[in-house]
C-alpha positions in Angstrom: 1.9 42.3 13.6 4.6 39.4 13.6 7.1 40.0 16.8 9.9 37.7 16.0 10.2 39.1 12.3 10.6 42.5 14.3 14.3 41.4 14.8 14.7 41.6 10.9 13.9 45.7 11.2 16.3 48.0 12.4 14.9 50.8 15.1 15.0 53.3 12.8 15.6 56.5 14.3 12.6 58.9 14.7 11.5 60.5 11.8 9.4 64.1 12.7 6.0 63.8 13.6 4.1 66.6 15.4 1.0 65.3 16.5 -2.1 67.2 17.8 -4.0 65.5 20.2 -7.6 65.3 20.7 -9.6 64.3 24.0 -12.0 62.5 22.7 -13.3 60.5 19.7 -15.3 61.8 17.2 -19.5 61.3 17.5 -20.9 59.4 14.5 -22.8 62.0 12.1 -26.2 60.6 14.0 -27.9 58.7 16.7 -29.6 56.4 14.2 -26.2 55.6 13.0 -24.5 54.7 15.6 -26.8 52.2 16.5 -26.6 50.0 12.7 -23.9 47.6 12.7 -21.2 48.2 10.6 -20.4 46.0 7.6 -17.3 44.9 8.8 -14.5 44.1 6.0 -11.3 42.4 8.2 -8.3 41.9 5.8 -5.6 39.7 7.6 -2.6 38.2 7.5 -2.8 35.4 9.3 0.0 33.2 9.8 2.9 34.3 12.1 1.4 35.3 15.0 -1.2 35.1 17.1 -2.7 38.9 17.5 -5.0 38.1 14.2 -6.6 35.0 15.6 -7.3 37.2 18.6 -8.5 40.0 16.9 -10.8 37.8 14.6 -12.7 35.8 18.1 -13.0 39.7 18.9 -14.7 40.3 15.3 -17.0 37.3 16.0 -17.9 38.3 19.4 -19.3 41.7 18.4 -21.2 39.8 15.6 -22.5 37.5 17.6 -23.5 41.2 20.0 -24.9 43.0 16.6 -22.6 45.3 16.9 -21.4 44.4 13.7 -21.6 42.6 10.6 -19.2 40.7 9.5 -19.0 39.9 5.8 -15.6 38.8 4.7 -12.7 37.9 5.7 -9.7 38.7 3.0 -6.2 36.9 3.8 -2.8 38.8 2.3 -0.8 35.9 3.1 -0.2 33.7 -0.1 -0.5 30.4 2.2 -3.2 28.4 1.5 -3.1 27.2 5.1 -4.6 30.5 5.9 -7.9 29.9 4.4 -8.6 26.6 5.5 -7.9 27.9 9.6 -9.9 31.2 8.9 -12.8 28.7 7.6 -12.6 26.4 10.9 -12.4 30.0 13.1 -15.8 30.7 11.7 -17.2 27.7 11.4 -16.2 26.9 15.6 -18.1 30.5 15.9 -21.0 29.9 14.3 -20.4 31.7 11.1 -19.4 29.4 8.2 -21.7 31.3 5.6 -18.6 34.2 6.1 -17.2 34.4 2.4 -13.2 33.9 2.5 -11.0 35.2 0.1 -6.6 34.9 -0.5 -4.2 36.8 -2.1 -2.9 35.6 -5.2 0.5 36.3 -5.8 1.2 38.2 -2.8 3.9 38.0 0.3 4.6 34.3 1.6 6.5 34.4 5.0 8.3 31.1 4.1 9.7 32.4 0.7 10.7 36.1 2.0 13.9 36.6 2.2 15.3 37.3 4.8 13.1 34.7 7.0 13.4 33.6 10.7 10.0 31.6 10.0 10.8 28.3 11.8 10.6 25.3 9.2 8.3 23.0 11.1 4.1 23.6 10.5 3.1 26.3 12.2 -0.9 26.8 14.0 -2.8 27.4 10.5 -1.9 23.7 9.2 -1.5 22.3 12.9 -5.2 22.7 13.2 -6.5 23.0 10.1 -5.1 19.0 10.1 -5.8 18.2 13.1 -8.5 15.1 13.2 -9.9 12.8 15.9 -9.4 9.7 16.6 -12.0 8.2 13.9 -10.8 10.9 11.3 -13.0 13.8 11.9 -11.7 17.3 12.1 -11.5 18.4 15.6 -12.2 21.9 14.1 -14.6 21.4 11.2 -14.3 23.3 8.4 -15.6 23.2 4.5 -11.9 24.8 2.8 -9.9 21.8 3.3 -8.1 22.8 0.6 -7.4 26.9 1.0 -6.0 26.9 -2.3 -9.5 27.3 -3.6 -10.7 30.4 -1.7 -12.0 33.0 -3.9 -9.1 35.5 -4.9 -9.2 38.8 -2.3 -9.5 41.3 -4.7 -12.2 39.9 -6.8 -14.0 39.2 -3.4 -13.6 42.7 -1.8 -15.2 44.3 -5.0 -18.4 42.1 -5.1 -18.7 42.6 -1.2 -18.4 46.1 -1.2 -20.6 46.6 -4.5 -23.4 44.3 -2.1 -23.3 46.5 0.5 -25.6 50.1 1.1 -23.6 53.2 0.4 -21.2 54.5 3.2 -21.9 51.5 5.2 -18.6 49.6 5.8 -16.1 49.7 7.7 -12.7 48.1 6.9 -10.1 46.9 8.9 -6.9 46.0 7.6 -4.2 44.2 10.1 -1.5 42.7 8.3 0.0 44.0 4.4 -1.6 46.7 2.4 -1.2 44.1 -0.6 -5.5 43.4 -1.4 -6.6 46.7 -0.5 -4.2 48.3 -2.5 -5.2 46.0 -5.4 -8.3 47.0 -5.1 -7.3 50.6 -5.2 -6.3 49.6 -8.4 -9.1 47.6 -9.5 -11.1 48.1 -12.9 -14.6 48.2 -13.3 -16.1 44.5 -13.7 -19.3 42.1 -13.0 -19.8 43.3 -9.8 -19.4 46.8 -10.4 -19.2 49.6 -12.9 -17.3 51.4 -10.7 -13.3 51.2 -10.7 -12.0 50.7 -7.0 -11.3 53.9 -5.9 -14.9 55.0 -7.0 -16.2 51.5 -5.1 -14.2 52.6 -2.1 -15.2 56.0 -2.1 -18.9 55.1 -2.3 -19.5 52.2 0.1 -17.0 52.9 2.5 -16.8 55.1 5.5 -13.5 54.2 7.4 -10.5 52.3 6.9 -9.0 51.0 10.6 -5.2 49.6 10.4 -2.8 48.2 12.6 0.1 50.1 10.7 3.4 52.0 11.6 4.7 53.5 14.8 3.7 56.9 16.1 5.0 56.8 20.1 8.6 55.2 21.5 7.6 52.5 23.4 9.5 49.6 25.0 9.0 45.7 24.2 10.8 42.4 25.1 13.9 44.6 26.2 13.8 47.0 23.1 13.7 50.5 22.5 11.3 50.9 19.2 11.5 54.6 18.4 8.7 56.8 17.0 8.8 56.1 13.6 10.6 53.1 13.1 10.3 50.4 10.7 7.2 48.4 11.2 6.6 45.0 9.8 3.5 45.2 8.3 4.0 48.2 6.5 7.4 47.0 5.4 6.5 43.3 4.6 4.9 45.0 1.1 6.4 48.7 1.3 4.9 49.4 -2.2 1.5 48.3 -1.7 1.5 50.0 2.3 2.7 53.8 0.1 0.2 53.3 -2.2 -2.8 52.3 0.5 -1.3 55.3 2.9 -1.5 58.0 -0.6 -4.9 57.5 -2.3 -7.2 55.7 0.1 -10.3 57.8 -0.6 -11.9 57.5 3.3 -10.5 58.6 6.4 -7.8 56.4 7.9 -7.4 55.9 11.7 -3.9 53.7 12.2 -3.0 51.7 15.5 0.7 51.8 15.8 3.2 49.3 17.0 3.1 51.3 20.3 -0.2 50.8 21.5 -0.8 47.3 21.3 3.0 46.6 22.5 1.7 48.6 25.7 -1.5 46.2 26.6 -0.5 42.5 26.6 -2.8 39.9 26.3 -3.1 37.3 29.8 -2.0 33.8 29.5 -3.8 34.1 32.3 -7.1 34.4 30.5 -5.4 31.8 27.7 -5.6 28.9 30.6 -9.0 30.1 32.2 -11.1 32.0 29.7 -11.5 30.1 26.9 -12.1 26.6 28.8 -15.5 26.2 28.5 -14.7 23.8 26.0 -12.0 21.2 25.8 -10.7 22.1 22.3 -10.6 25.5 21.7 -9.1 27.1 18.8 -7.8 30.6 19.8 -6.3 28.7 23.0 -4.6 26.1 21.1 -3.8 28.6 18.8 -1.8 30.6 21.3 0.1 27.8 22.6 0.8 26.4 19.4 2.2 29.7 18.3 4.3 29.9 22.0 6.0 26.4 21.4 6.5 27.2 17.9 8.7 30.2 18.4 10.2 28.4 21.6 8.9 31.4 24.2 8.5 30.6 27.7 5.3 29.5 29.5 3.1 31.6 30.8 3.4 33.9 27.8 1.6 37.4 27.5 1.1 38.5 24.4 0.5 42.0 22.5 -2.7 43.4 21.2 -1.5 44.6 18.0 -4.3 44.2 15.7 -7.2 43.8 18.6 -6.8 47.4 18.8 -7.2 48.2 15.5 -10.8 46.4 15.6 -12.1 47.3 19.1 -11.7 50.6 17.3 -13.1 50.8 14.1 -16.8 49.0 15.4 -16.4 51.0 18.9 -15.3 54.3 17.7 -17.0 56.7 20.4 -16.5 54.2 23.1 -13.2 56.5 24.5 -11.1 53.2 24.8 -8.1 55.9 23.0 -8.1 58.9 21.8 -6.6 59.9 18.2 -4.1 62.7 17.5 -5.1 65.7 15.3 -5.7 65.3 11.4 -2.7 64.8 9.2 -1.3 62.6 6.8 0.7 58.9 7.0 3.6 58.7 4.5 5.2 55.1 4.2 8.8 55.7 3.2 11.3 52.9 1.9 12.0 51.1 4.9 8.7 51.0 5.8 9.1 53.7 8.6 5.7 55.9 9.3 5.6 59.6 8.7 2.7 61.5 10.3 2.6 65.4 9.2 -0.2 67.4 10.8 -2.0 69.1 8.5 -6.3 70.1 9.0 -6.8 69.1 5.6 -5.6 65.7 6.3 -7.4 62.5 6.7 -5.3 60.2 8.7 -5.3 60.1 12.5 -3.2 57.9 14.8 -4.8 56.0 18.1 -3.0 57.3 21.6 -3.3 55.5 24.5 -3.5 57.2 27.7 -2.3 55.9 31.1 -6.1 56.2 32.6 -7.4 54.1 29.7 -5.0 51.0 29.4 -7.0 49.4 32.0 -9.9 49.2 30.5 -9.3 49.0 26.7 -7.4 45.7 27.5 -10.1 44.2 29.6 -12.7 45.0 27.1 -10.4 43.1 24.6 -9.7 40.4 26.7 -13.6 39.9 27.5 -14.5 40.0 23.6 -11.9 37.3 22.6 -12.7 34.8 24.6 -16.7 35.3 24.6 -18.1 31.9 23.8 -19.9 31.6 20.5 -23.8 31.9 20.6 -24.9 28.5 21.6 -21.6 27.4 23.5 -22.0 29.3 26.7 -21.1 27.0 29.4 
């Protein structure tokens, strides 16, 4: 989720929605499955703000726990950039074996018209450059040059096609643009199943951080239920086509919860100083001075929400309206229709809960990597 680009999206007024609320989360089909780590798929776009390296530390932290499994990392911004800072995220956690893969072709924030990006390097090249004083990297990391990631698409399909059947779980925080390509994906050496069938097979939720389902209030603003949201409207085809013939249930995060629960600079400054170059704290500065914000700066959760989610689904951090469906129109406004035959649900945040969701977040970010611990 990319505040500043917010700006460029009008506050579209609400469009209906008549959610059904449930109390609580739904129980996985067994005891022996909640307790296997989910293969965890996290598709980002990584660039523009700073909620995705968040929400990645998070990803690595509940590895690191066995919670879950992470096995690739897919990146929808066509920036090479991207690759080589995922790469040095992993690598600083202990993970460098993670396979990395980059949209070819897709949405460039620098090229998109129309762009508030600022013009100067932003965090993914800052440190993905960044070198000591005899030339090392102060973040190692093998992609020097992201340009030669694997392509996402071709990735996702031999990932899934590895994995045991109705094992994964995938969490998408930024476009729609590689998952729906791989909607669209024809049967190849890694499978003999087309990418709906693969879908269907090896996966068992999709978790976004997509649309807007509440009015909430941020930086001064009144964002209405339903209005235009940036990651759905970024690729508005690609977010229609995800939202209309994803095979798996869908549970979305909305603009409103994570613009509810701001991340501490707080925990910025303290947390994450058991080291004297961190990444995800430099991160978060870099991406403060680099959109000129004040210091201290909290931040939004946006896409930690989605993730704390999809691998803690029964922990009651939220609770999830009633079945319907998510219809993307034009503008990349959010429609949710109730409906018991749907498959799409939407998180809700209650008062009582707010608390303790964004402590848990908080705590999983800045975990120290296995072997770091101070």
């Amino acid at each position: 989720m990319k505040i500043n680009l917010h700006a460029l999206l009008s506050a579209t007024a609400a469009m209906l929605a008549i959610p059904v609320i449930a109390d609580t989360l739904p129980t996985p089909a067994s005891s022996e499955a909640a307790n296997i780590p989910a293969n965890v798929i996290f598709d980002t776009d990584m660039m523009s703000d700073i909620d995705d390296a968040l929400a990645l530390a998070m990803l690595h932290a509940l590895h690191d726990r066995h919670e879950a499994n992470l096995v690739a990392v897919t990146i929808s911004t066509d920036d090479e950039w991207c690759a080589s800072y995922v790469d040095l995220i992993d690598t600083f956690f202990g993970h460098p074996q993670i396979p990395i893969g980059i949209v070819h072709g897709g949405v460039n924030l620098r090229k998109s018209e129309p762009t508030e990006i600022p013009p100067e390097p932003n965090y993914t090249q800052l440190l993905s450059e960044r070198r000591r004083p005899d030339g090392a990297f102060v973040y190692p990391h093998r992609l020097v040059d992201g340009s030669q990631a694997p392509e996402a698409v071709a990735l996702l399909r031999r990932t899934l096609a590895a994995q045991p059947d109705q094992s994964v779980v995938m969490i998408q925080v930024g476009f729609s643009t590689n998952y729906a390509r791989l909607l669209d994906s024809t049967p190849d050496s890694a499978s003999s199943l087309d990418g709906r069938d693969l879908i269907h097979r090896k996966v068992r939720l999709l978790s976004v951080m997509a649309g807007n389902y509440g009015e909430t209030s941020y930086n001064g603003k009144i964002f209405p239920k339903g209005a235009s949201e940036f990651n759905m409207a970024m690729d508005v085809p690609s977010a229609q086509r995800l939202f209309s013939s994803w095979p798996t249930p869908i549970v979305a995060s909305g603009f409103e919860v994570g613009a509810s629960m701001l991340f501490p600079a707080f925990a910025v400054e303290h947390y994450f100083s058991y080291v004297p170059d961190h990444p995800i704290a430099e991160t978060y500065r870099a991406y403060v001075k680099w959109w000129k914000m004040k210091w201290p700066h909290d931040h939004p959760t946006f896409d930690l929400t989605a993730v704390l989610y999809a691998v803690r689904p029964d922990a009651d951090y939220f609770s999830l309206s009633g079945k319907g469906k998510i219809t993307v129109l034009a503008s990349g406004v959010s429609r949710f229709d109730a409906s018991e035959s749907g498959t799409h649900r939407y998180l809700i945040l209650p008062e009582e809960k707010r608390a303790r969701t964004l402590e848990a977040m908080v705590m999983l970010a800045s975990q120290p990597p296995a072997g770091k611990a101070p």
